[in-house]
DOTOR-386201 format. One record per residue: residue number from 0; residue in three letters; y, z, x of N, C-alpha, C in turn. Coordinates in nm, 2 decimals, always signed. Layout:
REM DOTOR-386201
  seq  type     npy     npz     npx    capy    capz    capx     cpy     cpz     cpx
  NUM   ALA       Y       Z       X       Y       Z       X       Y       Z       X
...
***
This chain:
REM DOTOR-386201
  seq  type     npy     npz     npx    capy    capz    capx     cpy     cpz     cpx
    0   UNK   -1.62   -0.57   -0.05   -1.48   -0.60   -0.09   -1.40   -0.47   -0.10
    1   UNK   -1.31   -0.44   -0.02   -1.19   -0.35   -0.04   -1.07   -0.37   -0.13
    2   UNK   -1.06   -0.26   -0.24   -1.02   -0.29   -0.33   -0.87   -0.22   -0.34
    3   UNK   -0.74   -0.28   -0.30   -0.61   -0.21   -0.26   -0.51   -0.23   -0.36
    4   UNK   -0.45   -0.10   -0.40   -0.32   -0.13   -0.50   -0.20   -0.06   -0.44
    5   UNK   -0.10   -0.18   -0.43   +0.04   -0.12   -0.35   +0.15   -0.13   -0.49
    6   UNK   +0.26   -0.04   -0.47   +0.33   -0.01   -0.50   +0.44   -0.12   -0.52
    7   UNK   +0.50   -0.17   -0.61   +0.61   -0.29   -0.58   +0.74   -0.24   -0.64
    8   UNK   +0.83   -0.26   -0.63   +0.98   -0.26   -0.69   +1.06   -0.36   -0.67
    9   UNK   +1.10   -0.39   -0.75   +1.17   -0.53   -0.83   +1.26   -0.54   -0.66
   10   UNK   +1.35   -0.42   -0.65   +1.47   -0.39   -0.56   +1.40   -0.41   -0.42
   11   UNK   +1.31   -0.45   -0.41   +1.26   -0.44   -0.18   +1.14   -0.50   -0.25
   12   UNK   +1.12   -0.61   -0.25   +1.00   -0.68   -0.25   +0.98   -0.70   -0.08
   13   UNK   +1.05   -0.70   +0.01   +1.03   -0.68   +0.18   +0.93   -0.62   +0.16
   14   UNK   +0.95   -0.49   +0.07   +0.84   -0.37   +0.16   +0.70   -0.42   +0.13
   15   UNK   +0.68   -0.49   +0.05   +0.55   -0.49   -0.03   +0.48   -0.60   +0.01
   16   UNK   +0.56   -0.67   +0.08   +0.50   -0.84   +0.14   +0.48   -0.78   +0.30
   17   UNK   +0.52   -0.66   +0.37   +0.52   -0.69   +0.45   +0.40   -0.57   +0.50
   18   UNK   +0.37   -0.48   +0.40   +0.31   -0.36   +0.38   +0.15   -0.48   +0.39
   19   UNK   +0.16   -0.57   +0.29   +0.02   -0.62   +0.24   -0.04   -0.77   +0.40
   20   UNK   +0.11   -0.83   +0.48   +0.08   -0.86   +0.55   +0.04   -0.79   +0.64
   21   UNK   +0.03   -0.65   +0.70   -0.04   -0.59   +0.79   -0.13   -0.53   +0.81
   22   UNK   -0.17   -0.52   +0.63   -0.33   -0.49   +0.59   -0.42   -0.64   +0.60
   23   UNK   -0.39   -0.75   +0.57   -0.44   -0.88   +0.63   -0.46   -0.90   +0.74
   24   UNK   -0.34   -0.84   +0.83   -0.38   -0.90   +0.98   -0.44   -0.84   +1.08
   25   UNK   -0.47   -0.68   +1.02   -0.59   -0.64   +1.06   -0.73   -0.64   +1.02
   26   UNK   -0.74   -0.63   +0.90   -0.86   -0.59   +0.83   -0.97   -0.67   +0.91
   27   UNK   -1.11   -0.63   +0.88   -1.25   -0.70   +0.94   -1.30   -0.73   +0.84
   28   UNK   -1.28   -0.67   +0.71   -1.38   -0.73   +0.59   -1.27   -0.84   +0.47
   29   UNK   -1.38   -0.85   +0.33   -1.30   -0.90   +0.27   -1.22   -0.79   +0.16
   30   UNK   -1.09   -0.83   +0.12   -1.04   -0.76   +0.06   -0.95   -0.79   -0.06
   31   UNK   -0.91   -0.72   -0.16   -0.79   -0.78   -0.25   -0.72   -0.66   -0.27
   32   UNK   -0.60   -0.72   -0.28   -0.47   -0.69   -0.24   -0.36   -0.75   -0.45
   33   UNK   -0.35   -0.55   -0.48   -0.28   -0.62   -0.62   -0.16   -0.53   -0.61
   34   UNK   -0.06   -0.59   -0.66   +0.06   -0.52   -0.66   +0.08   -0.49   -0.82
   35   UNK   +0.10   -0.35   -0.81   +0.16   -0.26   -0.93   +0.31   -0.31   -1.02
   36   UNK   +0.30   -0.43   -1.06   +0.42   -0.45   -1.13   +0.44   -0.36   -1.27
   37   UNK   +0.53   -0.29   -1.29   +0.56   -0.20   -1.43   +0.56   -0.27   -1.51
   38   UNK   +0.61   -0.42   -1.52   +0.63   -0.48   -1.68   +0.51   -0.57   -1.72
   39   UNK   +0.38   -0.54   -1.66   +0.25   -0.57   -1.66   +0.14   -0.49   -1.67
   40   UNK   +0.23   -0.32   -1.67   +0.09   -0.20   -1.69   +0.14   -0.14   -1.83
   41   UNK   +0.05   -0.06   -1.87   +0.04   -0.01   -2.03   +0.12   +0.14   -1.98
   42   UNK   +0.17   +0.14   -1.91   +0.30   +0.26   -1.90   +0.43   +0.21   -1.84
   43   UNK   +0.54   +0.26   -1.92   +0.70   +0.23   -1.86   +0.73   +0.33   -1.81
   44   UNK   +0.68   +0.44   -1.76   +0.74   +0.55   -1.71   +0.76   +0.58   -1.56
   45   UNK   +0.90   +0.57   -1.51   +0.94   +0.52   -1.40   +0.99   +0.70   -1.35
   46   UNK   +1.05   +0.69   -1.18   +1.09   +0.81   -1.11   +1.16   +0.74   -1.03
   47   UNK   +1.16   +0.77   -0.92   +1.26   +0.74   -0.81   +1.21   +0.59   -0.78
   48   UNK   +1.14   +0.56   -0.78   +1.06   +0.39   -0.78   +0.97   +0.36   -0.90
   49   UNK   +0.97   +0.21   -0.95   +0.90   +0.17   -1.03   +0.74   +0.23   -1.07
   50   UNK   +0.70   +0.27   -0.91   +0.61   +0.28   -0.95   +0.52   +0.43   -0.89
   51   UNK   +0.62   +0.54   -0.96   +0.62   +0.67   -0.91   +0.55   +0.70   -1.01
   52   UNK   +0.49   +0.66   -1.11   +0.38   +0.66   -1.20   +0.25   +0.62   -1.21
   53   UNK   +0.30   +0.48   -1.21   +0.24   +0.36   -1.22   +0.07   +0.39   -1.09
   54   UNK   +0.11   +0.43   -1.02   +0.00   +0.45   -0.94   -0.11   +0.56   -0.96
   55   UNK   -0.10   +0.64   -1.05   -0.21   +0.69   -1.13   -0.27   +0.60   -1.18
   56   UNK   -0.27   +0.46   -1.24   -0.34   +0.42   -1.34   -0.44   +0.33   -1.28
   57   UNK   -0.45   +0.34   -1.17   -0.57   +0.26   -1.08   -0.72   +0.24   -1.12
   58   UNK   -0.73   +0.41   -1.10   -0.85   +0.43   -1.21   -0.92   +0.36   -1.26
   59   UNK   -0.84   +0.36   -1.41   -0.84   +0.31   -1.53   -0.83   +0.15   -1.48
   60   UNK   -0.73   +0.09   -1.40   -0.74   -0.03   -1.39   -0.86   -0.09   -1.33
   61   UNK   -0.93   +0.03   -1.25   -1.09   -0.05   -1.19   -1.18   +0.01   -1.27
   62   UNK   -1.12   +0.01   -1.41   -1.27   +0.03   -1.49   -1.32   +0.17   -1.44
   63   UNK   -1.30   +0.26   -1.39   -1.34   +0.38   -1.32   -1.43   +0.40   -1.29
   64   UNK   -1.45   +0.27   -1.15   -1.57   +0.21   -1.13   -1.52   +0.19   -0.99
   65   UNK   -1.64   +0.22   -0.85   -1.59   +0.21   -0.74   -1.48   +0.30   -0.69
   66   UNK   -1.47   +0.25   -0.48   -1.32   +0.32   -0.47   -1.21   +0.21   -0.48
   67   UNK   -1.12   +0.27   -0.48   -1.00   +0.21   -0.46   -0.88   +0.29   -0.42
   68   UNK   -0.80   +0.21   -0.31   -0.67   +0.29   -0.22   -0.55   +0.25   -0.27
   69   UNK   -0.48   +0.35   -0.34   -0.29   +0.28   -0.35   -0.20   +0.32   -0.22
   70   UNK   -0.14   +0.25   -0.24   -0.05   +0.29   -0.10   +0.07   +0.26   -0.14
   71   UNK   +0.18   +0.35   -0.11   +0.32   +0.31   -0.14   +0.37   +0.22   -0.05
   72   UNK   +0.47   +0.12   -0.11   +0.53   +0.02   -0.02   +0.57   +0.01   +0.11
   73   UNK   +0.63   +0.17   +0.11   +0.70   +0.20   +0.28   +0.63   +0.23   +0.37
   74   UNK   +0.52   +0.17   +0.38   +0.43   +0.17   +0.53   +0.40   +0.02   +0.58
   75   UNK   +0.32   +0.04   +0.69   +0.24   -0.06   +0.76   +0.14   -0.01   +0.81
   76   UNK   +0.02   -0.06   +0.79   -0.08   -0.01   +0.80   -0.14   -0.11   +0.93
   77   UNK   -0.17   -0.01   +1.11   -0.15   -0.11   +1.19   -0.29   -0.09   +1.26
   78   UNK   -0.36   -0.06   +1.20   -0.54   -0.09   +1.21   -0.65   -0.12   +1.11
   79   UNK   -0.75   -0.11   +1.13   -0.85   -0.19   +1.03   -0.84   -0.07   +0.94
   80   UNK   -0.84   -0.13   +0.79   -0.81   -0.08   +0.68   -0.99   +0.01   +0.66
   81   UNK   -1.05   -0.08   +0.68   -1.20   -0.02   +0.65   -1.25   +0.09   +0.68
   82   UNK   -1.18   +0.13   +0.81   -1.20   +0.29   +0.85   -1.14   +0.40   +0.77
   83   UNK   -1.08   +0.36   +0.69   -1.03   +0.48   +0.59   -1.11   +0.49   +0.47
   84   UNK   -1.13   +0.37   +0.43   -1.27   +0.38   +0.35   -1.40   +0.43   +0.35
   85   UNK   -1.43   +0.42   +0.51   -1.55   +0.47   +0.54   -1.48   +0.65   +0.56
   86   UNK   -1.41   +0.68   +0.56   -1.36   +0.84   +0.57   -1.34   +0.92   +0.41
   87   UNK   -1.38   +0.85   +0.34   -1.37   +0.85   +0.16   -1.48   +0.99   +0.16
   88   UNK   -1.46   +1.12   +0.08   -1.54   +1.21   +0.03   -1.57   +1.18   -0.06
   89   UNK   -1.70   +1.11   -0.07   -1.76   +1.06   -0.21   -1.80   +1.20   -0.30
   90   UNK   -1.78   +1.27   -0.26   -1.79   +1.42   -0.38   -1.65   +1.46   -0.47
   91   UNK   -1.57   +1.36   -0.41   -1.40   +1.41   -0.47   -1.36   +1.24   -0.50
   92   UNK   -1.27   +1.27   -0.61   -1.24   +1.18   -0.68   -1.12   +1.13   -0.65
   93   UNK   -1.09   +1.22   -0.54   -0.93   +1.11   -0.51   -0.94   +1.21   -0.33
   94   UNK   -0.86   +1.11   -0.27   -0.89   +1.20   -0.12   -0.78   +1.12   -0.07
   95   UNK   -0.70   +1.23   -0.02   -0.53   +1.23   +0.04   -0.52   +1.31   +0.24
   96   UNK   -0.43   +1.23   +0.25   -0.36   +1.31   +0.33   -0.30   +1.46   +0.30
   97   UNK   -0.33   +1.55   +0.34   -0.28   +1.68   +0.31   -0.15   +1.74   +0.39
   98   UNK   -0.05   +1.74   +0.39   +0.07   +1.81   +0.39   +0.16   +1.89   +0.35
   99   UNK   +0.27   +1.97   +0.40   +0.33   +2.10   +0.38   +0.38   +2.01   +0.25
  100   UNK   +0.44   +1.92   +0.28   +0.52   +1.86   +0.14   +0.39   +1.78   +0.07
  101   UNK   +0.43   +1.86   -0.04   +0.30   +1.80   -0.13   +0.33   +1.66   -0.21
  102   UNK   +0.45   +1.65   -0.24   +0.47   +1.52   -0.28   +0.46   +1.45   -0.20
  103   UNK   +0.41   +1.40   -0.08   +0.39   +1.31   -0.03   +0.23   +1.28   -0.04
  104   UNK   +0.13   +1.37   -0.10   +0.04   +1.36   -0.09   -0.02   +1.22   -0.17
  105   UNK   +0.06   +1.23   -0.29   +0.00   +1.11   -0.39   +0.08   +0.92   -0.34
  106   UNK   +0.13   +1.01   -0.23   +0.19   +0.85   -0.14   +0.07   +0.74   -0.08
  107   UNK   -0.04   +0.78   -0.06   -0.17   +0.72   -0.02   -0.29   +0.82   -0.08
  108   UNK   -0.34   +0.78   -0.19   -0.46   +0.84   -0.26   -0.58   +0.73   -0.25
  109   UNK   -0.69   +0.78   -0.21   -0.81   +0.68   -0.16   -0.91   +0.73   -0.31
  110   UNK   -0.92   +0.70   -0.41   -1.01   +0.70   -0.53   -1.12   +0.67   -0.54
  111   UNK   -1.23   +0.77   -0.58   -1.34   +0.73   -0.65   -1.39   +0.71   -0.76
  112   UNK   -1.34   +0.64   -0.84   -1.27   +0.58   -0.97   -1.37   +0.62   -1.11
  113   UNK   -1.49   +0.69   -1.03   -1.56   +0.72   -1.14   -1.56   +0.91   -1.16
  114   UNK   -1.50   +0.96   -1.07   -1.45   +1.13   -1.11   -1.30   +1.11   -1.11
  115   UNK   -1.29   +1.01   -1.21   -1.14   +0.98   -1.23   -1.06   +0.98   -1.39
  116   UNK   -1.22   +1.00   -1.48   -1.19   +0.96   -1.57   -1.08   +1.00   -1.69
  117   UNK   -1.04   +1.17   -1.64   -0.95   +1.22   -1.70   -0.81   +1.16   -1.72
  118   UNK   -0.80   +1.08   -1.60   -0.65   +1.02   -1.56   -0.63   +0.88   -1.61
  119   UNK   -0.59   +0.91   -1.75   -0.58   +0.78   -1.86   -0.48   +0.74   -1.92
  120   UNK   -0.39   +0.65   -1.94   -0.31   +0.62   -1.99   -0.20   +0.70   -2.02
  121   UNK   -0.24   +0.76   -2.14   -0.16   +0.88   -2.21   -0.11   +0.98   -2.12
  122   UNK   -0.20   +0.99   -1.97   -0.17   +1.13   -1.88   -0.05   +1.07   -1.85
  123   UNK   -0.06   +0.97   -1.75   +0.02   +0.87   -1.66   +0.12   +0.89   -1.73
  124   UNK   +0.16   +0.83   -1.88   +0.33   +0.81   -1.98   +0.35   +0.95   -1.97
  125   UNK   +0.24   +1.04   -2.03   +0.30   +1.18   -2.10   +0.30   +1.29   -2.01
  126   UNK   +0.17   +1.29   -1.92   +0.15   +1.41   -1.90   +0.21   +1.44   -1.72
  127   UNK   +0.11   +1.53   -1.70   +0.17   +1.56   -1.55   +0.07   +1.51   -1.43
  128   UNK   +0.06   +1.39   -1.42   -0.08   +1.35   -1.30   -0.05   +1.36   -1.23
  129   UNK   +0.11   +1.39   -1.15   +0.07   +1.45   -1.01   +0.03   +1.58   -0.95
  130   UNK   -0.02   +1.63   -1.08   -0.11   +1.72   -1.03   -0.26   +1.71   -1.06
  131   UNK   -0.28   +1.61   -0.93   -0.43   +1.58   -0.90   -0.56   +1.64   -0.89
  132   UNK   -0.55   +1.79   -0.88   -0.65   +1.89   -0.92   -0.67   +1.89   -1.10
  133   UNK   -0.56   +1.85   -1.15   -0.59   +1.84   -1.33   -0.67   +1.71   -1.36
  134   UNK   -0.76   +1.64   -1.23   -0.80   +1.51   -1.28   -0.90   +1.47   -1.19
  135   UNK   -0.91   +1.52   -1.07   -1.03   +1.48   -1.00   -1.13   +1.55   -0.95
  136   UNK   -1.26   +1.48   -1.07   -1.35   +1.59   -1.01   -1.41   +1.60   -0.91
  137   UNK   -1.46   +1.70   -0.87   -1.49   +1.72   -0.72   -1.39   +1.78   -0.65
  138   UNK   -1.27   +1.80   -0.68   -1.18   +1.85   -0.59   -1.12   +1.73   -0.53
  139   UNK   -1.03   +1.76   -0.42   -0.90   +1.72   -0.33   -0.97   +1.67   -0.21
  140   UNK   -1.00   +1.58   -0.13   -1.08   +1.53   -0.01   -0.96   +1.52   +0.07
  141   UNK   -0.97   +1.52   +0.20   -0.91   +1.51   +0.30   -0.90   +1.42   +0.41
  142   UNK   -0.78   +1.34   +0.44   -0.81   +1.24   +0.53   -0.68   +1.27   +0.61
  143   UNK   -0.75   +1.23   +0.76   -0.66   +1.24   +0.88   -0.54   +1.18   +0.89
  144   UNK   -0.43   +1.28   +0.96   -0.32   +1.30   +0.95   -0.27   +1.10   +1.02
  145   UNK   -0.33   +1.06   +1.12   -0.31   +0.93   +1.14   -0.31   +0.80   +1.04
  146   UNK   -0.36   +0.90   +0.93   -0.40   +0.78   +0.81   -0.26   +0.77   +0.71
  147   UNK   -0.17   +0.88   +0.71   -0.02   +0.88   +0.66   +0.05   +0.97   +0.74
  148   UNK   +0.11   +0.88   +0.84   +0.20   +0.94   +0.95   +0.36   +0.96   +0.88
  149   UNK   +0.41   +1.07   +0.81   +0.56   +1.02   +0.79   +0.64   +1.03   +0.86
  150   UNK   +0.71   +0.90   +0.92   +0.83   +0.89   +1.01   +0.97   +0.98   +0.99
  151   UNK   +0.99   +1.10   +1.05   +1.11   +1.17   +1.02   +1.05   +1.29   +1.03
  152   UNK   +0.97   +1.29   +0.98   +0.88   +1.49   +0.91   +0.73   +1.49   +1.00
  153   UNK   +0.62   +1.39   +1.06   +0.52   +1.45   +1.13   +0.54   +1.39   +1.26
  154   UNK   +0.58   +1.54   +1.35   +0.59   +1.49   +1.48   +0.47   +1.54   +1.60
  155   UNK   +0.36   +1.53   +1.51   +0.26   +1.54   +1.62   +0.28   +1.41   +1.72
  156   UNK   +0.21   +1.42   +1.84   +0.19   +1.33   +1.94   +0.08   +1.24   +1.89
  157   UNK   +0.04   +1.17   +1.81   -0.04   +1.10   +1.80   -0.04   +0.97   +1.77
  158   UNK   -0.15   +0.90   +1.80   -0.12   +0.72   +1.79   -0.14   +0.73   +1.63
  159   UNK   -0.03   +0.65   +1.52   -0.09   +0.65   +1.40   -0.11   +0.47   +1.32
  160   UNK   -0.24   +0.51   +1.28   -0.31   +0.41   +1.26   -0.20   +0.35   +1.06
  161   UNK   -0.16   +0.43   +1.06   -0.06   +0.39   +0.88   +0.03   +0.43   +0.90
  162   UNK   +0.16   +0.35   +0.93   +0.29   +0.44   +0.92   +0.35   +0.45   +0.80
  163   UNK   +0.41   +0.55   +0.77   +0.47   +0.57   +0.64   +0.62   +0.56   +0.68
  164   UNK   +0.74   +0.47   +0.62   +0.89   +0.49   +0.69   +0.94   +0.58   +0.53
  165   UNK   +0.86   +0.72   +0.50   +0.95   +0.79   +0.36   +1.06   +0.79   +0.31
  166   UNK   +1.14   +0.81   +0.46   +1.33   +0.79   +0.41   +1.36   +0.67   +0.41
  167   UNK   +1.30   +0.58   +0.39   +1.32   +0.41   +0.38   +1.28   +0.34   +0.53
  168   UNK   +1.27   +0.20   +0.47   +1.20   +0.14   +0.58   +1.31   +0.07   +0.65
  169   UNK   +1.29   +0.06   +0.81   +1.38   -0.01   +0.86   +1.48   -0.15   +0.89
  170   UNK   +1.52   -0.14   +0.76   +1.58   -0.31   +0.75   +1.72   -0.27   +0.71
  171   UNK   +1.76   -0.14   +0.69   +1.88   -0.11   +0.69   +1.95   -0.03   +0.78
  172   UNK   +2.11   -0.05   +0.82   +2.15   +0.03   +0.94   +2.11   +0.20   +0.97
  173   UNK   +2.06   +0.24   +0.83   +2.08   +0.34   +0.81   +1.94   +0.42   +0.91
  174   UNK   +1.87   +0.32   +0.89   +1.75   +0.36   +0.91   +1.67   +0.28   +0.97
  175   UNK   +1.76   +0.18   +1.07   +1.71   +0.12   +1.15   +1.67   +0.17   +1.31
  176   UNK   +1.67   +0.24   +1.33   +1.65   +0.32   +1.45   +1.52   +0.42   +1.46
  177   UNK   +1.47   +0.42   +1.34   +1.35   +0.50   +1.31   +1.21   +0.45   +1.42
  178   UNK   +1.17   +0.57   +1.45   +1.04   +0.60   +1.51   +0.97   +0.49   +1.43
  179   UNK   +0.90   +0.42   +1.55   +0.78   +0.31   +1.51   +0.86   +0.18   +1.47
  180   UNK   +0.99   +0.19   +1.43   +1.06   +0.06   +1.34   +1.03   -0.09   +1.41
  181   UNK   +1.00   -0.07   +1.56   +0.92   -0.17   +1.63   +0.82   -0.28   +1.54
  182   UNK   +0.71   -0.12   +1.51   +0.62   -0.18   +1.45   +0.61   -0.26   +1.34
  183   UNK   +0.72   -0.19   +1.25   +0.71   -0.27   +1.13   +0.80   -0.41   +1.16
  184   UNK   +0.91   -0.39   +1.21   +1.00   -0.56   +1.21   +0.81   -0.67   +1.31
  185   UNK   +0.75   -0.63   +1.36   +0.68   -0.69   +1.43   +0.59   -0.76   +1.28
  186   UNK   +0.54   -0.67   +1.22   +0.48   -0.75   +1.09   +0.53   -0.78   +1.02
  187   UNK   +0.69   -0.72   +0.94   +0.79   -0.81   +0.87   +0.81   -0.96   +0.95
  188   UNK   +0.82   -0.98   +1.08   +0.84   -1.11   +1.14   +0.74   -1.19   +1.15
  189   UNK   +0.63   -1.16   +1.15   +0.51   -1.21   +1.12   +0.46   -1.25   +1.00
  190   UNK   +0.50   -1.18   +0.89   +0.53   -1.21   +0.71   +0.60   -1.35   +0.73
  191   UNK   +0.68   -1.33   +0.76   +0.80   -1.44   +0.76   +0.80   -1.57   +0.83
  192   UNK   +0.72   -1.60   +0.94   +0.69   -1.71   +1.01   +0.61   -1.81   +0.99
  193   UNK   +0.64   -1.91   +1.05   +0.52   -2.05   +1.05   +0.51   -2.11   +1.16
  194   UNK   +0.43   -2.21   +1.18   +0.41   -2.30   +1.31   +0.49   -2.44   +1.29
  195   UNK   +0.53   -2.49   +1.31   +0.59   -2.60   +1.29   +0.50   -2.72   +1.21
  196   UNK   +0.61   -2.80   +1.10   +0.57   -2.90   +1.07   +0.45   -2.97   +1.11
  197   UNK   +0.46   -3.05   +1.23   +0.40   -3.12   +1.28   +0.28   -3.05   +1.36
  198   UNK   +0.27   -2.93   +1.40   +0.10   -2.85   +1.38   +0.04   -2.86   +1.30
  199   UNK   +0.11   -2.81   +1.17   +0.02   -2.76   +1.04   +0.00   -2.89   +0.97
  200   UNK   +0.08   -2.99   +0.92   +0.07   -3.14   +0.90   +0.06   -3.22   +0.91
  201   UNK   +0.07   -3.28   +1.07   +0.07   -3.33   +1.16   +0.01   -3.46   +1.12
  202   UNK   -0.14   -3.43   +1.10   -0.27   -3.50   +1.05   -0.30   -3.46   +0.91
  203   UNK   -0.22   -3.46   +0.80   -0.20   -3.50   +0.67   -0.18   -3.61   +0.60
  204   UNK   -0.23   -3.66   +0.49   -0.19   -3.76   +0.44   -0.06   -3.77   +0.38
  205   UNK   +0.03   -3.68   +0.41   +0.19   -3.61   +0.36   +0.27   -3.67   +0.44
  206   UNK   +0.23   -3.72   +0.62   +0.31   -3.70   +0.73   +0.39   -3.85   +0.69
  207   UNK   +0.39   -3.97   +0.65   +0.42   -4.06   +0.65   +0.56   -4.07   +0.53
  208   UNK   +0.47   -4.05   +0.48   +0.58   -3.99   +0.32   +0.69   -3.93   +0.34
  209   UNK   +0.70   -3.83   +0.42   +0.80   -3.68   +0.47   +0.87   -3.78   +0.60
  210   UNK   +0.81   -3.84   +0.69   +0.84   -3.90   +0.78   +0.96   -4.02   +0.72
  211   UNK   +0.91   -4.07   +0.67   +1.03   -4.17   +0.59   +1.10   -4.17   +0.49
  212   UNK   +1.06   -4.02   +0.45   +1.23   -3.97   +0.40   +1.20   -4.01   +0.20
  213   UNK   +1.04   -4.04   +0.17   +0.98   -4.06   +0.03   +1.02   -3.89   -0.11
  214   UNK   +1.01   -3.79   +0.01   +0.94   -3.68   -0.04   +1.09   -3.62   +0.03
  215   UNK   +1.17   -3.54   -0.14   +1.31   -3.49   -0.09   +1.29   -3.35   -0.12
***
């Protein structure tokens, strides 16, 4: 079981439905999928998004037990999630994408929840946990640049398996023309779809009821 915590904000629940539909519609294994709501964690302390904190406390929420991946909302992740897991440095307690901009690092942190244990409640409200060297032992692990591609800032040539849209994701004019934005309206429209009534019900004991107008 892969164990995933995304990022939610009250203001773009899009991103977060559409982020978790493309970790489902690839994955090969079984997985769960929990969203970081703030007015349900033991910290109120907020940044630029609800949950510019909130995502240190992973940890602590898996018992500091096993890994577990947070991922911020503004991606789509458009291959099997399992391969990043199996890329985990089990010697290091949190293992990131490494870039020139360092705040982007704690945008996808892959956790080994048990060299985790300094990163507790009180750090998260009070202290300074984005500096991830004050908390994970083992050091800083490293995962491939295709695992957090940021749209705008990494212009390698490469196929990337997680897109990250940092300057926002493409549902607004602003930023609708972004590299990859393909990708993500492809799984946003896929979030959002069904098959018709009469496929999925067809042969229900509902269809007669709905059929004559019982069921308003």
């Amino acid at each position: 079981m892969l164990n995933i915590f995304i990022g939610t904000d009250a203001r773009q629940p899009v991103a977060y439905n559409t982020l978790q539909y493309s970790i489902l519609a690839n994955t090969s294994l079984p997985i769960t999928i929990t969203p970081l709501k703030i007015q349900t964690l033991p910290v109120k302390r907020m940044g630029l998004t609800e949950f510019t904190y909130s995502r240190y406390l992973v940890p602590w929420l898996c018992d500091y037990q096993g890994q577990a991946l947070f991922l911020d909302a503004d991606m789509v992740v458009d291959f099997d999630i399992e391969e990043l897991f199996r890329l985990d440095n089990q010697e290091c307690g949190v293992s990131v994408v490494k870039k020139d901009k360092k705040f982007e690092w704690p945008s996808l942190m892959l956790f080994n929840c048990e060299l985790c244990q300094r990163l507790r409640p009180d750090i998260v409200e009070f202290g300074v946990p984005q500096d991830l060297a004050s908390w994970s032992d083992g050091g800083i692990g490293e995962l491939p640049l295709e695992w957090n591609y940021c749209v705008g800032y990494d212009q390698q040539d490469i196929v990337p398996k997680l897109i990250h849209f940092t300057a926002g994701i493409p549902i607004w004019p602003e930023t609708r023309d972004s590299k990859f934005a393909d990708v993500w309206h492809k799984y946003w429209r896929a979030a959002n779809s069904s098959v018709s009534f009469a496929e999925l019900m067809g042969t229900s004991v509902h269809v007669e009821k709905v059929q004559t107008g019982a069921i308003k």
